[in-house]
VMD Tcl script that builds the backbone (N, CA, C; Angstrom):
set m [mol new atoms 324]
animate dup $m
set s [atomselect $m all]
$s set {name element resname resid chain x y z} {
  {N N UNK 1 A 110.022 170.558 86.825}
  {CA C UNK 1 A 108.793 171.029 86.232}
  {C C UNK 1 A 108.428 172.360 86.892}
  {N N UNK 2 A 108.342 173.133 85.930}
  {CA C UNK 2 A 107.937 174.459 86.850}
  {C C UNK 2 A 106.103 174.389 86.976}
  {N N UNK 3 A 106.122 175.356 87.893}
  {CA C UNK 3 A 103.694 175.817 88.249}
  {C C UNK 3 A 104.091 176.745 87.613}
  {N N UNK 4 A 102.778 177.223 87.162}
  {CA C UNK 4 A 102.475 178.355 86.833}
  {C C UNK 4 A 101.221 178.736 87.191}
  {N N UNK 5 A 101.166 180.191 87.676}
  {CA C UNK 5 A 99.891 180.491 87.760}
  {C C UNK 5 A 99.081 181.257 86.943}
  {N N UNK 6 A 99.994 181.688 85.826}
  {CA C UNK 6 A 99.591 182.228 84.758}
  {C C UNK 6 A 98.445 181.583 83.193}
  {N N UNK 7 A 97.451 182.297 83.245}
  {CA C UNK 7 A 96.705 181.825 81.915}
  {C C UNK 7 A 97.364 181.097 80.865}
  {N N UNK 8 A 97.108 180.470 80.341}
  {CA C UNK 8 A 97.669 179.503 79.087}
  {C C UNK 8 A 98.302 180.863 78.009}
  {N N UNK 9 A 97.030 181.723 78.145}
  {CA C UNK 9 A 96.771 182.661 77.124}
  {C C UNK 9 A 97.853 183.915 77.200}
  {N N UNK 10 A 97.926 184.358 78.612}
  {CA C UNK 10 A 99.150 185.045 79.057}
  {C C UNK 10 A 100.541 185.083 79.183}
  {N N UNK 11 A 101.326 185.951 78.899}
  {CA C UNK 11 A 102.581 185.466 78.753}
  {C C UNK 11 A 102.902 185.711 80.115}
  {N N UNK 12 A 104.139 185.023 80.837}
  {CA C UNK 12 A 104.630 185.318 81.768}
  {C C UNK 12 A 105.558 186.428 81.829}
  {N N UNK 13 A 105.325 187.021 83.234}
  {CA C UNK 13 A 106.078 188.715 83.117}
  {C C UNK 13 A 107.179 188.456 83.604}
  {N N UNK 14 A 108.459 188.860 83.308}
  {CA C UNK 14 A 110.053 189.018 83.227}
  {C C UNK 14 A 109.924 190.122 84.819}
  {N N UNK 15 A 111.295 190.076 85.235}
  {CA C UNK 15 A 111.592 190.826 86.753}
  {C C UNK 15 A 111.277 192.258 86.295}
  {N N UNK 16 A 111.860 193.080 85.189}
  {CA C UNK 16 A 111.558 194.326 85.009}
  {C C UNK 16 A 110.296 194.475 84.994}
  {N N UNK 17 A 108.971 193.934 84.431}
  {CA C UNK 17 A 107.920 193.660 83.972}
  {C C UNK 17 A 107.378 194.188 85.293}
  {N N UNK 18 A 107.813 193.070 85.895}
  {CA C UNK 18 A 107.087 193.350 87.042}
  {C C UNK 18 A 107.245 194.266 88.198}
  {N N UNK 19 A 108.524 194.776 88.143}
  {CA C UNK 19 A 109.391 195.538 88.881}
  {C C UNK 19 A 108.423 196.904 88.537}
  {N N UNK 20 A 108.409 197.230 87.106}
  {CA C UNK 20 A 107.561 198.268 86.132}
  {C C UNK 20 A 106.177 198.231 87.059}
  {N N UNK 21 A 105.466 197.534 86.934}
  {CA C UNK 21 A 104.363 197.336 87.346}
  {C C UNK 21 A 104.098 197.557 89.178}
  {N N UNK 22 A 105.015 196.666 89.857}
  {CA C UNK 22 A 105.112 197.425 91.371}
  {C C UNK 22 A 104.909 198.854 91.525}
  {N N UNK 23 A 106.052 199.434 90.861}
  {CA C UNK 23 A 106.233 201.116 90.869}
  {C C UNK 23 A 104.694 201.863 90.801}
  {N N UNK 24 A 104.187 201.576 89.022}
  {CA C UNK 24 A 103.519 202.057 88.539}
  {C C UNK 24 A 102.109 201.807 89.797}
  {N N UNK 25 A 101.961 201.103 90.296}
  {CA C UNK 25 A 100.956 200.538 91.151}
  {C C UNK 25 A 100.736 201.102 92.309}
  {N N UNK 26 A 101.876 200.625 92.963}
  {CA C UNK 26 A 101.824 200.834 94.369}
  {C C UNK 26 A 102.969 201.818 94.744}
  {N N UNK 27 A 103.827 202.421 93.972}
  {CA C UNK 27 A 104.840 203.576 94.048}
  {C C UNK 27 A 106.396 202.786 94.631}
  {N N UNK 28 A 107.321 204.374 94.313}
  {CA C UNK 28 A 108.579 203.847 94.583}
  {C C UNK 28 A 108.956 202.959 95.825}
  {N N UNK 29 A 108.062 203.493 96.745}
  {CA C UNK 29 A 108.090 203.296 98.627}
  {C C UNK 29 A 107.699 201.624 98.990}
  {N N UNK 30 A 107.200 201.129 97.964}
  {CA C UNK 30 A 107.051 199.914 98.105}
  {C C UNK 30 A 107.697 198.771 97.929}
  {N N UNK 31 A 109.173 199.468 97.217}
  {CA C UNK 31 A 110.332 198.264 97.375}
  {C C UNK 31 A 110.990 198.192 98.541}
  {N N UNK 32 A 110.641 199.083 99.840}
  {CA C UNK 32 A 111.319 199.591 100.875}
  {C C UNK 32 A 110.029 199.057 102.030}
  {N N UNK 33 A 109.194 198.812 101.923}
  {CA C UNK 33 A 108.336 198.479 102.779}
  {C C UNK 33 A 109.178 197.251 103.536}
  {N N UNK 34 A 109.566 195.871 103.622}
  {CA C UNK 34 A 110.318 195.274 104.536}
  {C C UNK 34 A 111.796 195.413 105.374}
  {N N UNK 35 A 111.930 197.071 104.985}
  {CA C UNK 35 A 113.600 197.282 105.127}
  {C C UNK 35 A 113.973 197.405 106.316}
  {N N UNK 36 A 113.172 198.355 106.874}
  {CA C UNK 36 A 113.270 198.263 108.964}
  {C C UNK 36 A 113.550 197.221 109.545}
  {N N UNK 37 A 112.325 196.677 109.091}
  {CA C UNK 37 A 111.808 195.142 109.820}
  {C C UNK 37 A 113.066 194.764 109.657}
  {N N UNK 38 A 113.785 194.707 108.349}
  {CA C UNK 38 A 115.258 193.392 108.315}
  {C C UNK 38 A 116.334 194.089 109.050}
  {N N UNK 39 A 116.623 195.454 108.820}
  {CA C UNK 39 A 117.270 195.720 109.600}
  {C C UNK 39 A 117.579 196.031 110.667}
  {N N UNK 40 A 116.468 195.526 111.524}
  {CA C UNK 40 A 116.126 195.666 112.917}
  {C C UNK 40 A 117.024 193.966 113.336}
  {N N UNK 41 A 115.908 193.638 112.388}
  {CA C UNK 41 A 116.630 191.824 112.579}
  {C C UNK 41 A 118.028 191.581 112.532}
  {N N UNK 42 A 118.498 191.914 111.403}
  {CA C UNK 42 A 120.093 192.150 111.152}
  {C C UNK 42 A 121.069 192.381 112.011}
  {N N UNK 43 A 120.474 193.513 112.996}
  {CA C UNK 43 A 121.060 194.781 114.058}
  {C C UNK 43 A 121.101 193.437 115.337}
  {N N UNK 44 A 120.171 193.196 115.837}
  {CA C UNK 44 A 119.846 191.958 116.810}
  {C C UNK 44 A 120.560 190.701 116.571}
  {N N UNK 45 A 120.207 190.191 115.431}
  {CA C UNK 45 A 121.359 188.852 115.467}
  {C C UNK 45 A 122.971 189.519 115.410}
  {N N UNK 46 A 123.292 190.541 114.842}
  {CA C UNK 46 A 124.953 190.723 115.318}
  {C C UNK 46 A 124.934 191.028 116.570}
  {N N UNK 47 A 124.165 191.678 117.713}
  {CA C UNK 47 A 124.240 192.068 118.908}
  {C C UNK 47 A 124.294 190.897 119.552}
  {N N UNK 48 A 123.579 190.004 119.212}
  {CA C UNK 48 A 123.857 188.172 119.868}
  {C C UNK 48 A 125.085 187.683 119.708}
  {N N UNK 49 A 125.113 187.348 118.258}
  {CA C UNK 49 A 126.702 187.290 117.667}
  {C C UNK 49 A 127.770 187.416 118.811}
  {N N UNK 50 A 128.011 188.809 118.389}
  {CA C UNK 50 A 128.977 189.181 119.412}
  {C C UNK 50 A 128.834 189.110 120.640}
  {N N UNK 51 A 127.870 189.154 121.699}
  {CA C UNK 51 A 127.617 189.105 123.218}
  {C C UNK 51 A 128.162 187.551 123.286}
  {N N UNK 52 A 127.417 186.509 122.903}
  {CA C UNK 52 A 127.585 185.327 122.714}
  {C C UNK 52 A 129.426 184.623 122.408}
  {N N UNK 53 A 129.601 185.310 121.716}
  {CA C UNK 53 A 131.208 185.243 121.349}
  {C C UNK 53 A 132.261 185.250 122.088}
  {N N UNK 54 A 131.668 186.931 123.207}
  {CA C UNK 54 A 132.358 187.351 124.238}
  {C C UNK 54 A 132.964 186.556 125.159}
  {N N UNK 55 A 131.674 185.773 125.715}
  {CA C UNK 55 A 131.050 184.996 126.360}
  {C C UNK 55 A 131.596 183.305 125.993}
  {N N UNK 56 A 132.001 182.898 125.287}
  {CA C UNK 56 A 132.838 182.311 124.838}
  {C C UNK 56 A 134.123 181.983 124.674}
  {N N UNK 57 A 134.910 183.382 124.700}
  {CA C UNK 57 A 135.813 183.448 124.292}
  {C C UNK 57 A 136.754 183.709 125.821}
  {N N UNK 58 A 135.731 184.722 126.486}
  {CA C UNK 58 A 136.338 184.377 128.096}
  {C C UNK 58 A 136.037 183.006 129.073}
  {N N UNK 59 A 134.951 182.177 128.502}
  {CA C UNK 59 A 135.067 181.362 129.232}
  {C C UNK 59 A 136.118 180.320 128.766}
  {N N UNK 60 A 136.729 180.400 127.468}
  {CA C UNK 60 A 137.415 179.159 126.950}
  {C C UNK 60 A 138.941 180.034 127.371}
  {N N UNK 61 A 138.718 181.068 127.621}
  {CA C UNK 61 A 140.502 181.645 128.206}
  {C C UNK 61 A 140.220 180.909 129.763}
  {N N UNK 62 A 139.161 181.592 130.467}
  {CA C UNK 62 A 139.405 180.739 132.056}
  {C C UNK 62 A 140.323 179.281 131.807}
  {N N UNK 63 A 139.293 178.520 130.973}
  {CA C UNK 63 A 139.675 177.238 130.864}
  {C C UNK 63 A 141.056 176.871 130.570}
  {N N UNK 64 A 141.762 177.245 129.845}
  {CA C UNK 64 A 142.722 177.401 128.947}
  {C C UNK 64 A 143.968 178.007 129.945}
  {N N UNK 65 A 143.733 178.459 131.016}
  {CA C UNK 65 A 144.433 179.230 132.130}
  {C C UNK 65 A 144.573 178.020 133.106}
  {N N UNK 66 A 143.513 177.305 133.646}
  {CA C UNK 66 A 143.621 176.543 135.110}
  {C C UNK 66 A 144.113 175.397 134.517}
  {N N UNK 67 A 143.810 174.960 133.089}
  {CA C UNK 67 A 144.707 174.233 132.798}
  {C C UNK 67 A 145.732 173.983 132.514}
  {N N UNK 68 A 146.906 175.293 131.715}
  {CA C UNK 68 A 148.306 175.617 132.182}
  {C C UNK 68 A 147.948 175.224 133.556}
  {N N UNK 69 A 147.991 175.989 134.682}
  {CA C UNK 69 A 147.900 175.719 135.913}
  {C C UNK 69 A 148.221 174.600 136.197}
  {N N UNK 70 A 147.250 173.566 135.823}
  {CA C UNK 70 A 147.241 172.316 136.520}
  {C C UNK 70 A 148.152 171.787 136.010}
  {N N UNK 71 A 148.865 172.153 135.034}
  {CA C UNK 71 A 149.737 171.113 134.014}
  {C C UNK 71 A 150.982 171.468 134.901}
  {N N UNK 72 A 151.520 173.086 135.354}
  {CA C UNK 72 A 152.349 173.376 136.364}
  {C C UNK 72 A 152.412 172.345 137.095}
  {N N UNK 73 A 151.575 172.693 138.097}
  {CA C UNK 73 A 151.476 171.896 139.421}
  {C C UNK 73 A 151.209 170.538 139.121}
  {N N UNK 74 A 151.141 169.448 138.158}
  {CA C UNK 74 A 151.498 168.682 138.075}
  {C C UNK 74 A 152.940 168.190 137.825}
  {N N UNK 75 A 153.518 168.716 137.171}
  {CA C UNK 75 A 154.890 168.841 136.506}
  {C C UNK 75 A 156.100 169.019 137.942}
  {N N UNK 76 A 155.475 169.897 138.544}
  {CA C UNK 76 A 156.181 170.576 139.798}
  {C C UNK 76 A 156.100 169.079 140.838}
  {N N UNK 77 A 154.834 168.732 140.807}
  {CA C UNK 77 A 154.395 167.490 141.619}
  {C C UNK 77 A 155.670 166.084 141.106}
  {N N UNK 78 A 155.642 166.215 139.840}
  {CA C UNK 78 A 156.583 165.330 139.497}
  {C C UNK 78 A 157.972 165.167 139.684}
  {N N UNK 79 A 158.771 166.308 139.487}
  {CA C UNK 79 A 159.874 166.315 140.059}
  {C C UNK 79 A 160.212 166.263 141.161}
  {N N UNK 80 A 158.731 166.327 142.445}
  {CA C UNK 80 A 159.258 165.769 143.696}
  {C C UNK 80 A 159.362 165.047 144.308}
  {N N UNK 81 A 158.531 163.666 143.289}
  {CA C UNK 81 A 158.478 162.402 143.505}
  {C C UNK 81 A 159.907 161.788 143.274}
  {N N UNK 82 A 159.829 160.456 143.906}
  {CA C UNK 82 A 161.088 160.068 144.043}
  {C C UNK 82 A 161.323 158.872 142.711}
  {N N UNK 83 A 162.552 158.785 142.020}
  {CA C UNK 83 A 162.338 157.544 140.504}
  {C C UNK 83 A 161.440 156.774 140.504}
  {N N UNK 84 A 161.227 155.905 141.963}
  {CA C UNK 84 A 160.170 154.721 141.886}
  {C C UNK 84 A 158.902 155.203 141.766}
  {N N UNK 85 A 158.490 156.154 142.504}
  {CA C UNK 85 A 156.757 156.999 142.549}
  {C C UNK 85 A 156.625 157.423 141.070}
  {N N UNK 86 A 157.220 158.313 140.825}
  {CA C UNK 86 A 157.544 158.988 139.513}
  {C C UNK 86 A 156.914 157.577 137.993}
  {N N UNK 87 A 158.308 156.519 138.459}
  {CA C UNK 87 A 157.866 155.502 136.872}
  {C C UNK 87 A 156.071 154.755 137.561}
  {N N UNK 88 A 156.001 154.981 138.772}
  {CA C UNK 88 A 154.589 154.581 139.030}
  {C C UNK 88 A 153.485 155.183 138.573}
  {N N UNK 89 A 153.902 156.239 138.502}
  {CA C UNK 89 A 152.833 157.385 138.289}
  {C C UNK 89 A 152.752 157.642 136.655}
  {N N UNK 90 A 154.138 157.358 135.932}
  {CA C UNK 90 A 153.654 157.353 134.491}
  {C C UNK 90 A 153.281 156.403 133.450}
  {N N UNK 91 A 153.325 155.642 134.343}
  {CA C UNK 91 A 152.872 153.487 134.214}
  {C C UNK 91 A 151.920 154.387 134.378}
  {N N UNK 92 A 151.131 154.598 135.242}
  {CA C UNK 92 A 149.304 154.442 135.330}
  {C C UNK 92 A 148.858 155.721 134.363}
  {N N UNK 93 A 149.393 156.735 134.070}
  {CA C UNK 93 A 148.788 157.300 133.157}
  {C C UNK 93 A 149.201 156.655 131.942}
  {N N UNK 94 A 150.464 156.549 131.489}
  {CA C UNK 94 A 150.469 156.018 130.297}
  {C C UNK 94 A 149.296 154.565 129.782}
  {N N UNK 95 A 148.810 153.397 130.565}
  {CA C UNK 95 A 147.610 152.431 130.684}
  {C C UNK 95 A 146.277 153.219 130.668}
  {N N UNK 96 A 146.249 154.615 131.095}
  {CA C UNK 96 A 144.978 154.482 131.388}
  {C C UNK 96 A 144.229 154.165 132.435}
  {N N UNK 97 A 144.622 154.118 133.733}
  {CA C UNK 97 A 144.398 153.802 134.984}
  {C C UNK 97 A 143.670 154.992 135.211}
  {N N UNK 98 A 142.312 154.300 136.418}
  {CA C UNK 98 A 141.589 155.424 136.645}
  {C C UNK 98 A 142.243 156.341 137.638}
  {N N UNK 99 A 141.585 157.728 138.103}
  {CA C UNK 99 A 142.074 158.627 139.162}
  {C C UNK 99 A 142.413 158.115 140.458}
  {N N UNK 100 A 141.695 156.657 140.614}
  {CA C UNK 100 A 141.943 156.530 142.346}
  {C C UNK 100 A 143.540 155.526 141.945}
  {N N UNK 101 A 143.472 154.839 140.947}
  {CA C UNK 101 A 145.541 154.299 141.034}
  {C C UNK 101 A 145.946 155.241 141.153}
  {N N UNK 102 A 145.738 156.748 140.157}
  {CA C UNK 102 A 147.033 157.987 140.340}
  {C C UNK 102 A 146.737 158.409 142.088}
  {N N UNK 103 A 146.038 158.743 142.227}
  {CA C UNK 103 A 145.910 159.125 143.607}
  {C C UNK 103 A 146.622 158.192 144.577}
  {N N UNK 104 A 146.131 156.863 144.670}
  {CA C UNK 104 A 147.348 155.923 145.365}
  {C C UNK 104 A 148.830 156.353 145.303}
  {N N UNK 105 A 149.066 155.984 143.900}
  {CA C UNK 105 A 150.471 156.323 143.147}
  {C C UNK 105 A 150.892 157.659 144.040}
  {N N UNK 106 A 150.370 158.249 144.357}
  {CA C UNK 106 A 151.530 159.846 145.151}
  {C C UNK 106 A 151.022 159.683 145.827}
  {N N UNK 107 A 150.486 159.130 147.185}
  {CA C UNK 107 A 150.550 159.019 148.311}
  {C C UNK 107 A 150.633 157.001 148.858}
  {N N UNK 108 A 151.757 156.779 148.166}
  {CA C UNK 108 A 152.280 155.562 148.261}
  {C C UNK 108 A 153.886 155.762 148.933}
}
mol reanalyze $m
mol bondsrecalc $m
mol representation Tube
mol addrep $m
C-alpha cells in the first residue's frame, strides 16, 4: 500500500516534475548541496578500509610465518625421536591427547 501526502485533488509529481521544480526554486546548486559532506565520508571510510586491511594482512603474514616455523621445528623434532617416542607421539596427536601427554611423550 503506498502513503501519500498528496491532496485527493492533486496529481502526484513524476521525478522530472520535481527535479523541474527544485531548479526553478531553489537553483542549479541545490542538487550539489550534500556532495562534500559524502565525499568527505567516502574519502574516510576508504582511508579505514585500507589502514585496517594493512593491518590485517601483516598480522595474518606474522601468523602464517611462526607457524611454518613451528611446523619446521616440529618435523625436525620428529626425526630425532627414536621409532618408539616417535609412534608415541603420533598415537597422542592422532587421539587427541592434551599438551601435557605430548609433552611427556618427548621427554619420556
Amino acid at each position: 500500500m503506498h502513503l501519500s501526502t498528496a491532496k485527493s485533488d492533486e496529481k502526484e509529481k513524476g521525478m522530472l516534475a520535481v527535479a523541474k521544480d527544485i531548479l526553478l526554486n531553489e537553483g542549479f546548486g541545490s542538487f550539489y548541496k550534500g556532495l562534500s559532506l559524502k565525499l568527505f565520508q567516502s574519502i574516510l571510510s576508504a582511508a579505514f578500509l585500507f589502514y585496517f586491511k594493512e593491518q590485517f594482512v601483516e598480522v595474518t603474514d606474522n601468523v602464517v610465518k611462526r607457524l611454518k616455523m613451528l611446523i619446521k621445528l616440529f618435523l625436525l623434532a620428529l626425526t630425532k625421536l627414536k621409532n618408539k617416542q616417535r609412534a608415541k607421539l603420533l598415537s597422542c596427536l592422532k587421539t587427541g591427547s592434551k599438551y601435557s601427554l605430548l609433552y611427556k611423550s618427548l621427554h619420556h
